[in-house]
N, CA, C and O atoms as a CHARMM CRD file, in Angstrom:
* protein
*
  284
    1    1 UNK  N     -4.30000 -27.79500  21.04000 PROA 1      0.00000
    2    1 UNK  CA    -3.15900 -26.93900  21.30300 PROA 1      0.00000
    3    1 UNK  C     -3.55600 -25.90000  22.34000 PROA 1      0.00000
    4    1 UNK  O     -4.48300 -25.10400  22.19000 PROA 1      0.00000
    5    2 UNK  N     -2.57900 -26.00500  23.66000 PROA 2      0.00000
    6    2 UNK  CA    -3.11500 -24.76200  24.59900 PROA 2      0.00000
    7    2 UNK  C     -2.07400 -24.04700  24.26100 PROA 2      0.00000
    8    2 UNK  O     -0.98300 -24.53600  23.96900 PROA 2      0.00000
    9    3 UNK  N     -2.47800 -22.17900  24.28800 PROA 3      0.00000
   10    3 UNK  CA    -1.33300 -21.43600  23.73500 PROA 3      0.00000
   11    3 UNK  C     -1.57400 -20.39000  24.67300 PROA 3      0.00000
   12    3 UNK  O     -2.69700 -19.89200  24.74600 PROA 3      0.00000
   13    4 UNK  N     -0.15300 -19.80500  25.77200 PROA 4      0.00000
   14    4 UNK  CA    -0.03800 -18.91300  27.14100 PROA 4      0.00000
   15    4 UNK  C     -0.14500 -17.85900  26.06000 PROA 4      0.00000
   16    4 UNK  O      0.58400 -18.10900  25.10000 PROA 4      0.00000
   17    5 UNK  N     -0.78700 -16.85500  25.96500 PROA 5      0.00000
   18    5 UNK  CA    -0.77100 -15.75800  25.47900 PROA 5      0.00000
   19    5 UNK  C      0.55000 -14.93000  26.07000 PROA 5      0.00000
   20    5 UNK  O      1.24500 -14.11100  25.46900 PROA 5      0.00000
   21    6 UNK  N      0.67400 -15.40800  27.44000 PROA 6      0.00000
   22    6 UNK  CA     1.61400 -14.42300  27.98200 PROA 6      0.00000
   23    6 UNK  C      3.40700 -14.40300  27.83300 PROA 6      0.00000
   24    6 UNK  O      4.28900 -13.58800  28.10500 PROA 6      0.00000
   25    7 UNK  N      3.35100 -15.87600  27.20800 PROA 7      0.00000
   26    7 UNK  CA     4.67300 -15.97500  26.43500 PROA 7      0.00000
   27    7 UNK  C      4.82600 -15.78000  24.69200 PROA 7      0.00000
   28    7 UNK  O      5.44800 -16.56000  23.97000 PROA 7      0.00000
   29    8 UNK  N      4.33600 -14.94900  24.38400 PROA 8      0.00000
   30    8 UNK  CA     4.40500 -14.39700  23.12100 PROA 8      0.00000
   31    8 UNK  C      4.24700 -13.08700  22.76400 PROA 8      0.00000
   32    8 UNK  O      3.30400 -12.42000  23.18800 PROA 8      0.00000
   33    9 UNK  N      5.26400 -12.56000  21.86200 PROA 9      0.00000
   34    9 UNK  CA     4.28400 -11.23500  21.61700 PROA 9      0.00000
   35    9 UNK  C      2.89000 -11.70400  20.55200 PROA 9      0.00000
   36    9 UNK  O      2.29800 -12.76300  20.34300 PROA 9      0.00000
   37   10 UNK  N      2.77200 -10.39500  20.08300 PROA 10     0.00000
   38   10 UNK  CA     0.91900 -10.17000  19.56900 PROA 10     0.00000
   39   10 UNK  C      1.60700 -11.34400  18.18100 PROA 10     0.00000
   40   10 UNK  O      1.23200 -12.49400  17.95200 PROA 10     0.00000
   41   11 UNK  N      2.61300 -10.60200  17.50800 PROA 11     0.00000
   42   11 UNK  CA     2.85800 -11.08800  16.04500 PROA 11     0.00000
   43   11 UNK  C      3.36900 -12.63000  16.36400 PROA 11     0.00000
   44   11 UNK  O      3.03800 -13.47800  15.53500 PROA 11     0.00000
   45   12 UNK  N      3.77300 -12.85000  16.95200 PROA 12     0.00000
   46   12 UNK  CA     4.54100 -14.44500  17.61600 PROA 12     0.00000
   47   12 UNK  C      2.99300 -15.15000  17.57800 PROA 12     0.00000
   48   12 UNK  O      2.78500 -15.85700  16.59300 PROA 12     0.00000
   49   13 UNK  N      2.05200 -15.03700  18.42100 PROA 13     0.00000
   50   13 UNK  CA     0.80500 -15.58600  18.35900 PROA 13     0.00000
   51   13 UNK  C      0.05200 -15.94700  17.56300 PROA 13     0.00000
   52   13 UNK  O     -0.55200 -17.01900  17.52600 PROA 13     0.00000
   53   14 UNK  N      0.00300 -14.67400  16.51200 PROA 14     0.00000
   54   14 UNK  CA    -0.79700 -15.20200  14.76700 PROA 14     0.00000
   55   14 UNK  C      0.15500 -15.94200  14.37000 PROA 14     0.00000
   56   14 UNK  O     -0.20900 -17.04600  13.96400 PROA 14     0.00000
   57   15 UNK  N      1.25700 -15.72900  14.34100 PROA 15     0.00000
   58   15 UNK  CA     2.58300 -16.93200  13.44400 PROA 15     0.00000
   59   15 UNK  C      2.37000 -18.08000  13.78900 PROA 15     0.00000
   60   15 UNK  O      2.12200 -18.93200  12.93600 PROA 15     0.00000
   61   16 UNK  N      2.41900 -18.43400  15.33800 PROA 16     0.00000
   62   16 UNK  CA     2.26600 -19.95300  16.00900 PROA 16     0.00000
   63   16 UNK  C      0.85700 -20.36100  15.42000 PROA 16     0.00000
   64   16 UNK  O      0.77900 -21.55800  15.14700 PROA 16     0.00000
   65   17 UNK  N     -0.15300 -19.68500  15.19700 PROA 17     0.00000
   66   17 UNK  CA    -1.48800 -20.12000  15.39800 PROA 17     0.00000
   67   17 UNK  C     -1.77400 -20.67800  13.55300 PROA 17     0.00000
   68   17 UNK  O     -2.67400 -21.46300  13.25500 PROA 17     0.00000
   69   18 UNK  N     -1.14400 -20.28300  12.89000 PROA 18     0.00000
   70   18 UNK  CA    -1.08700 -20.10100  11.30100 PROA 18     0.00000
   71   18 UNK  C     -0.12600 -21.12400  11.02500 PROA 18     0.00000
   72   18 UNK  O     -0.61600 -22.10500  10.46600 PROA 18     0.00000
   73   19 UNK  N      1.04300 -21.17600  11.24500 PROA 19     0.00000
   74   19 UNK  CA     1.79300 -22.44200  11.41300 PROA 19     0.00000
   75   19 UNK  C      1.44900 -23.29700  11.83000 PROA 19     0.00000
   76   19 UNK  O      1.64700 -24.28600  11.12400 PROA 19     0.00000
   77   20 UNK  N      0.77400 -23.54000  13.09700 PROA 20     0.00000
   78   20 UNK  CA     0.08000 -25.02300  13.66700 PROA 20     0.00000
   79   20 UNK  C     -0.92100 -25.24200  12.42300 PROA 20     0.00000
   80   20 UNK  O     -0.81100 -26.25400  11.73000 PROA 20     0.00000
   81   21 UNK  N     -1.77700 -24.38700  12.19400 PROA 21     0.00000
   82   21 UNK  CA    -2.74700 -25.03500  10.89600 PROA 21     0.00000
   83   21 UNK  C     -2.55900 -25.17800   9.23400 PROA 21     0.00000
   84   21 UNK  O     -3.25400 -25.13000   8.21900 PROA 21     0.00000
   85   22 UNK  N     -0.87000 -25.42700   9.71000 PROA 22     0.00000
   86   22 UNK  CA    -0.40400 -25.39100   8.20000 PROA 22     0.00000
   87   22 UNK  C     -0.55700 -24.65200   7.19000 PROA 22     0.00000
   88   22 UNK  O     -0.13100 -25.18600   6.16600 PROA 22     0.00000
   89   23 UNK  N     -1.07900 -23.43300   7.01900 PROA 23     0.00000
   90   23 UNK  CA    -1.42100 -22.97600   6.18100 PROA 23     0.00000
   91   23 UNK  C     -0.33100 -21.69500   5.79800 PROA 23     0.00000
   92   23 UNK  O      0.39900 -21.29700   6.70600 PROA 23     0.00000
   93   24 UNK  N     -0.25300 -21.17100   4.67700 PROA 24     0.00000
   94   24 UNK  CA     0.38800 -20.10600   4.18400 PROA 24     0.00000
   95   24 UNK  C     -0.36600 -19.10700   4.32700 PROA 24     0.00000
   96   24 UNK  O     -1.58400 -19.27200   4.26100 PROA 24     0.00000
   97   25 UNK  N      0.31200 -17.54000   4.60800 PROA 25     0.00000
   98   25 UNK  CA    -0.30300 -16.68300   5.15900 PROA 25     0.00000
   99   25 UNK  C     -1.68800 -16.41300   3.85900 PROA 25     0.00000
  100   25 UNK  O     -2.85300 -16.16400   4.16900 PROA 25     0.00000
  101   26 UNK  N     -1.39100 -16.48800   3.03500 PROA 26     0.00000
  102   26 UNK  CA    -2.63600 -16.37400   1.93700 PROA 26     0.00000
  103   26 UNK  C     -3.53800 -17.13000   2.31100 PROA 26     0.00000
  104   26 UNK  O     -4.60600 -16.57800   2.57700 PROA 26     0.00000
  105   27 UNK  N     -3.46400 -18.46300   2.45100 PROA 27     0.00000
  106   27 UNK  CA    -4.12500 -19.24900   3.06100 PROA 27     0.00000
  107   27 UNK  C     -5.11200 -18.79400   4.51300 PROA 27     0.00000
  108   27 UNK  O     -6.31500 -18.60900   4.69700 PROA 27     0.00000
  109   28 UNK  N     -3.99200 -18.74300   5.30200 PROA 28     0.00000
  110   28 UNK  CA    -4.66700 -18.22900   6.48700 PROA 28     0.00000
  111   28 UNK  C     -5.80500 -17.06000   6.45800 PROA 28     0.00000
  112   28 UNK  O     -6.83500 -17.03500   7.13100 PROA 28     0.00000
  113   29 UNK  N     -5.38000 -16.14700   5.55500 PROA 29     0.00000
  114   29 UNK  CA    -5.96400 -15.01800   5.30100 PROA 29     0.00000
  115   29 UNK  C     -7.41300 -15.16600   4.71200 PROA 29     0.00000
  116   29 UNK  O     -8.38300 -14.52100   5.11000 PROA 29     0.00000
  117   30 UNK  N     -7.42600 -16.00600   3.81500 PROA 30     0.00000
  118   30 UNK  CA    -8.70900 -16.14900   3.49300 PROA 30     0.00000
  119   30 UNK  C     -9.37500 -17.10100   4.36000 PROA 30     0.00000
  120   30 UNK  O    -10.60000 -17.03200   4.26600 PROA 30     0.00000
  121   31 UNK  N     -8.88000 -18.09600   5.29500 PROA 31     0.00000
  122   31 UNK  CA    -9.51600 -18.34900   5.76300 PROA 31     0.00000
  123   31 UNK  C    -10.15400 -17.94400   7.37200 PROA 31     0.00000
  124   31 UNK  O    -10.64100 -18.75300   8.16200 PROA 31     0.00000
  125   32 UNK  N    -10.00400 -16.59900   7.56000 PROA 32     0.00000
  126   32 UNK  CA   -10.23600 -15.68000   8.63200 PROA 32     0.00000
  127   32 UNK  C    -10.54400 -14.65600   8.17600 PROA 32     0.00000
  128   32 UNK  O    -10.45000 -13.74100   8.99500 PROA 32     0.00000
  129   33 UNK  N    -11.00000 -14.26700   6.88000 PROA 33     0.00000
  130   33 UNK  CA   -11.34500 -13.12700   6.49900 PROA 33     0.00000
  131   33 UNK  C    -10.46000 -11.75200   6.43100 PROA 33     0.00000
  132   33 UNK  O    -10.74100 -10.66200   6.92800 PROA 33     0.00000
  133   34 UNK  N     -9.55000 -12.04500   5.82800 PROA 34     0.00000
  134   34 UNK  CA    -8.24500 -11.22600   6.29300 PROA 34     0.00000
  135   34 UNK  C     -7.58000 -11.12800   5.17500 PROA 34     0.00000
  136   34 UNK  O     -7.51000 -12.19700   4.56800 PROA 34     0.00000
  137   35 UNK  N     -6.79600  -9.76900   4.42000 PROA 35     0.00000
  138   35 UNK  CA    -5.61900  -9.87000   3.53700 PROA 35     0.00000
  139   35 UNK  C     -4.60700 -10.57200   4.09200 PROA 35     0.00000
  140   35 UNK  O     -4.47000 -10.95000   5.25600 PROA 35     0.00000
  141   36 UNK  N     -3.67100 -10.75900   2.82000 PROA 36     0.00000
  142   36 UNK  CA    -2.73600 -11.70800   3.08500 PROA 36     0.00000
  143   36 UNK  C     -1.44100 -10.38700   4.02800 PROA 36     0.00000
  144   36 UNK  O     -0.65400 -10.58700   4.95300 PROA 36     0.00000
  145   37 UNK  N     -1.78300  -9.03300   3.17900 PROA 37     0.00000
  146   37 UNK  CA    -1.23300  -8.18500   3.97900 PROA 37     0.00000
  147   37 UNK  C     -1.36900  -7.86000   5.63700 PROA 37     0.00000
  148   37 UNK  O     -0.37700  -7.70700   6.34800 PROA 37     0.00000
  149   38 UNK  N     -2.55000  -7.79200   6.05900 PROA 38     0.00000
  150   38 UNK  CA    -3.45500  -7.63300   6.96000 PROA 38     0.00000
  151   38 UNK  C     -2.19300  -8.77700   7.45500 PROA 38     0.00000
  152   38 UNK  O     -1.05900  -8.31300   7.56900 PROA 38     0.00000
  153   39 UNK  N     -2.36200  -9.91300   7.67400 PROA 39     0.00000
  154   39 UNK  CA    -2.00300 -11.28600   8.17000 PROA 39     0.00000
  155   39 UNK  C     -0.28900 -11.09600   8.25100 PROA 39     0.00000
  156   39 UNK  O      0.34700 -11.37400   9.26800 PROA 39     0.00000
  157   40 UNK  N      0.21300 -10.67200   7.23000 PROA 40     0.00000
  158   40 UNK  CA     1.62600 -10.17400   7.64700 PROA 40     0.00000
  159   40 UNK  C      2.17200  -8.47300   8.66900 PROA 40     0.00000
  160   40 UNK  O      3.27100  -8.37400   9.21500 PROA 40     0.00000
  161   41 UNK  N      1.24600  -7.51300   8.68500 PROA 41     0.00000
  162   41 UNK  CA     1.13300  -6.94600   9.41100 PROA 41     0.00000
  163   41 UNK  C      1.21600  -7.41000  10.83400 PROA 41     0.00000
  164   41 UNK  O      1.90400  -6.99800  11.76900 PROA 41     0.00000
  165   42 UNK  N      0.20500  -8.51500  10.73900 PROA 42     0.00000
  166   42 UNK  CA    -0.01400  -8.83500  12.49600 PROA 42     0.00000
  167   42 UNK  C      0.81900  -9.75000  12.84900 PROA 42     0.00000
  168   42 UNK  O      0.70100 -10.07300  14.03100 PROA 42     0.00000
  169   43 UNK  N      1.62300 -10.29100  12.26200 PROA 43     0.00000
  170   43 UNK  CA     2.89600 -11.29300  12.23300 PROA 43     0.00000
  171   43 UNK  C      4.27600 -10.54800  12.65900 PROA 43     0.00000
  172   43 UNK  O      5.17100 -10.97100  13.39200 PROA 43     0.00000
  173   44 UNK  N      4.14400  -8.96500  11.78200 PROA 44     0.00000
  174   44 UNK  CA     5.16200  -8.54100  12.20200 PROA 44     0.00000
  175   44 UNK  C      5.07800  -7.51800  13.17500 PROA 44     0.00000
  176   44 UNK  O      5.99200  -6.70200  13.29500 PROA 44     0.00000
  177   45 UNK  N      4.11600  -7.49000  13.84400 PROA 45     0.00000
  178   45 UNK  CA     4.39500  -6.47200  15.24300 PROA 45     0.00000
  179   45 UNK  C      3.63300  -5.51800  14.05900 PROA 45     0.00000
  180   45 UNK  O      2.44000  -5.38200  14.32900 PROA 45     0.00000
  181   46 UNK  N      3.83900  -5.17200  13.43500 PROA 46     0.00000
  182   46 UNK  CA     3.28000  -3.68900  12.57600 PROA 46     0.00000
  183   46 UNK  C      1.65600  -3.49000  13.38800 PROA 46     0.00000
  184   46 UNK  O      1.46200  -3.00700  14.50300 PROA 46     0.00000
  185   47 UNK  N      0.77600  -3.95300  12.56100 PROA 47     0.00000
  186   47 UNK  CA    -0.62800  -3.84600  13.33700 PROA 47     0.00000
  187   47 UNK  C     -1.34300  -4.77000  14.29600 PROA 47     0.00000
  188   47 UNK  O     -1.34000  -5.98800  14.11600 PROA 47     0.00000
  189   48 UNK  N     -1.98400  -4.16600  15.36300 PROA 48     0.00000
  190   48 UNK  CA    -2.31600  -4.55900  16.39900 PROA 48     0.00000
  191   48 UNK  C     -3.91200  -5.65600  15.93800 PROA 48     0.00000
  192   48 UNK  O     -4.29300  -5.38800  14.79900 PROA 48     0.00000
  193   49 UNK  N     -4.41900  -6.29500  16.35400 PROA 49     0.00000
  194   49 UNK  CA    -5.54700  -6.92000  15.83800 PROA 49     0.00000
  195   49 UNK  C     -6.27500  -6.83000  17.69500 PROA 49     0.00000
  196   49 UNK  O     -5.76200  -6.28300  18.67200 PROA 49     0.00000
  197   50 UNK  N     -7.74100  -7.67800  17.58800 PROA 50     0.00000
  198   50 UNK  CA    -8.27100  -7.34800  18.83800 PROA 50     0.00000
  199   50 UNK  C     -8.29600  -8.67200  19.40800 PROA 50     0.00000
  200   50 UNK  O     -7.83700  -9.67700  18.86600 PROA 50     0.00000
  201   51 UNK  N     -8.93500  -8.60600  20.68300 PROA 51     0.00000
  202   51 UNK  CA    -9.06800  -9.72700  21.50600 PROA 51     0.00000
  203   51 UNK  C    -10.12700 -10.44600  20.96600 PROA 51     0.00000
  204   51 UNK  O    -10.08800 -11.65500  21.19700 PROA 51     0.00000
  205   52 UNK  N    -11.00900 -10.05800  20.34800 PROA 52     0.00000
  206   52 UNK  CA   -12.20300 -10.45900  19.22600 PROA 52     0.00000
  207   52 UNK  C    -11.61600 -11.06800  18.30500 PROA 52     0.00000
  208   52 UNK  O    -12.06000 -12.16600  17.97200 PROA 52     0.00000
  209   53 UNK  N    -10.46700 -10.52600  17.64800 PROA 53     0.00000
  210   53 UNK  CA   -10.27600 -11.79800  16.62100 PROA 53     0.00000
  211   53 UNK  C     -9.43300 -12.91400  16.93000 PROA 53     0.00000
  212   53 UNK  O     -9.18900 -13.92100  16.26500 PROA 53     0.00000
  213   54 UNK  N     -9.06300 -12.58000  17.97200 PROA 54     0.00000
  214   54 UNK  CA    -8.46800 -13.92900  18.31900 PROA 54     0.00000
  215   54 UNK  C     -9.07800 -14.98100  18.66300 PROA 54     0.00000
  216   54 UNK  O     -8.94400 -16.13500  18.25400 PROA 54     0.00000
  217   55 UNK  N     -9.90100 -14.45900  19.59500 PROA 55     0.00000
  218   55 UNK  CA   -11.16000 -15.51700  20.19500 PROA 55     0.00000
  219   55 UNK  C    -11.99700 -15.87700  19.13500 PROA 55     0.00000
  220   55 UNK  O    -12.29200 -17.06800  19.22600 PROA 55     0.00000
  221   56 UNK  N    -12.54500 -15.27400  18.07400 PROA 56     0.00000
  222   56 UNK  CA   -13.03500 -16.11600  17.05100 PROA 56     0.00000
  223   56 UNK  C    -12.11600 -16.80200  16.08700 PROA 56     0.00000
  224   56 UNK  O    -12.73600 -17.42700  15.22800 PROA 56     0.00000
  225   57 UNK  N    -10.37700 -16.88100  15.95300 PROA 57     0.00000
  226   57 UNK  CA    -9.63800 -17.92200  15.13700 PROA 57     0.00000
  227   57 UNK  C     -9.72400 -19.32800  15.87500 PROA 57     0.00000
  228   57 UNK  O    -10.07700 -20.40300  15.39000 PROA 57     0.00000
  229   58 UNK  N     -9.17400 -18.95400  17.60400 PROA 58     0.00000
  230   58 UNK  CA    -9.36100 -19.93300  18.31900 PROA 58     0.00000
  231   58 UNK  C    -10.32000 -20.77800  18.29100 PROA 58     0.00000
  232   58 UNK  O    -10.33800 -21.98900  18.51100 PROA 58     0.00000
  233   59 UNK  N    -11.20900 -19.96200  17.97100 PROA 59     0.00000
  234   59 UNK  CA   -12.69000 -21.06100  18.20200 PROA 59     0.00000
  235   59 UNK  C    -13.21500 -21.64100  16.52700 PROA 59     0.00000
  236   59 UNK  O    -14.10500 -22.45400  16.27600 PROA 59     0.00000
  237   60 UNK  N    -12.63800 -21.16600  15.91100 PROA 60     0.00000
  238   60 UNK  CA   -12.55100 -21.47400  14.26000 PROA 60     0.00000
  239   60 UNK  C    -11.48400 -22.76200  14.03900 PROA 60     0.00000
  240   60 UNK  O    -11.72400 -23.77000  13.37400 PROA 60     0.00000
  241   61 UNK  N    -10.25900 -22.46700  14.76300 PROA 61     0.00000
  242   61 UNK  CA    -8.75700 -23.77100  14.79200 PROA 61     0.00000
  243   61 UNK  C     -9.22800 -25.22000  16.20700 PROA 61     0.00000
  244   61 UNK  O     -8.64400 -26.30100  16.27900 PROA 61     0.00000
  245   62 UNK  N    -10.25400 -24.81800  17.02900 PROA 62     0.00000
  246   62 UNK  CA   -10.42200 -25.58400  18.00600 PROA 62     0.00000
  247   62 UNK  C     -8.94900 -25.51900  18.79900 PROA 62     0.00000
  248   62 UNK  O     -8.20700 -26.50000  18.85100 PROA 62     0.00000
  249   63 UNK  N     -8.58100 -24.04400  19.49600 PROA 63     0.00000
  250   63 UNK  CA    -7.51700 -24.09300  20.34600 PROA 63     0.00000
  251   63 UNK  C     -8.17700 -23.45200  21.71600 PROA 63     0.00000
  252   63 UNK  O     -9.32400 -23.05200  21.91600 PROA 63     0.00000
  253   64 UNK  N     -6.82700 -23.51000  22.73600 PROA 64     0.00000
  254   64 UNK  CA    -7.64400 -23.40100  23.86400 PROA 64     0.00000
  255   64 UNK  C     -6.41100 -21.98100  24.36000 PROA 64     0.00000
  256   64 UNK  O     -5.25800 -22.41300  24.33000 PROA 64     0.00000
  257   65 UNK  N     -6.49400 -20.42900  24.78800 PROA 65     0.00000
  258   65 UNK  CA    -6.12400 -19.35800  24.37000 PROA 65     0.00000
  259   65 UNK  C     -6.02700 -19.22200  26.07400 PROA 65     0.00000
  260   65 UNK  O     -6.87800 -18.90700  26.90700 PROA 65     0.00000
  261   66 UNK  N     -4.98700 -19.50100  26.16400 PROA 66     0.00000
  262   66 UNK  CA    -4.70900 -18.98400  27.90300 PROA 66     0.00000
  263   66 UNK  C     -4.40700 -17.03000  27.98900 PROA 66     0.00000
  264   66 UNK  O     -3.68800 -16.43600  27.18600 PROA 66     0.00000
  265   67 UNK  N     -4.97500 -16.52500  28.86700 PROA 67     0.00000
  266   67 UNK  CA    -4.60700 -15.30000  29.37500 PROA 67     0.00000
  267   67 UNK  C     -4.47600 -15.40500  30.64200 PROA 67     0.00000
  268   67 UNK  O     -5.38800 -15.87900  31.31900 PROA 67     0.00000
  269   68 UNK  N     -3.36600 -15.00000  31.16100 PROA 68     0.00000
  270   68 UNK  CA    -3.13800 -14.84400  32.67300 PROA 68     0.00000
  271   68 UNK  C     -2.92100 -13.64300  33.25100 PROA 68     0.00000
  272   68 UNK  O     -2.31600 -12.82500  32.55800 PROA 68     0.00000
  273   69 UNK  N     -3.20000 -13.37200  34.16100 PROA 69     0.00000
  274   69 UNK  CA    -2.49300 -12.04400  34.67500 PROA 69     0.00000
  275   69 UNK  C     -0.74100 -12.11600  35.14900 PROA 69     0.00000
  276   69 UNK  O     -0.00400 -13.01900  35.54400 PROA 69     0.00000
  277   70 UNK  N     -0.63000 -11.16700  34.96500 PROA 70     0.00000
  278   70 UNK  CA     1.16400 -11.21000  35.12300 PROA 70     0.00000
  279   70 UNK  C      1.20400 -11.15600  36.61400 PROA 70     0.00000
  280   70 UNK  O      0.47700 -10.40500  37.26400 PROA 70     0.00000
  281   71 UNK  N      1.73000 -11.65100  36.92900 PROA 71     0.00000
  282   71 UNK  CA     2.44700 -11.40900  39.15000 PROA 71     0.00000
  283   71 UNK  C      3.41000 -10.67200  38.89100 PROA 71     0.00000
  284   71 UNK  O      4.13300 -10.25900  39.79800 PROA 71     0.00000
């Protein structure tokens, strides 16, 4: 799965990335080291997470995490 970072917001991104691996946010959560709260936070725009954890889910789901610069 290649995923444009730049067509999503932050919370759109954990949703797509958690949905592609089937899992329920509990699910997901434990398997990233994460409350299930934590995991709905970052789903809903509420809290921000880092470029660090993304790059280590990606590389945990085997996805490929496009960033582009905007024109």
């Amino acid at each position: 799965m290649k995923l444009n970072v730049n067509d999503y917001t932050k919370g759109e991104i954990i949703k797509i990335i958690r949905q592609w691996t089937n899992l329920t946010q509990k699910e997901f959560a434990q398997q990233v080291g994460k409350s299930k709260r934590t995991i709905e936070d970052y789903e809903g725009d509420v809290t921000n997470y880092s470029i660090q954890f993304l790059k280590d889910i990606s590389r945990k789901f085997g996805l490929e995490i496009i960033i582009s610069k905007k024109r």
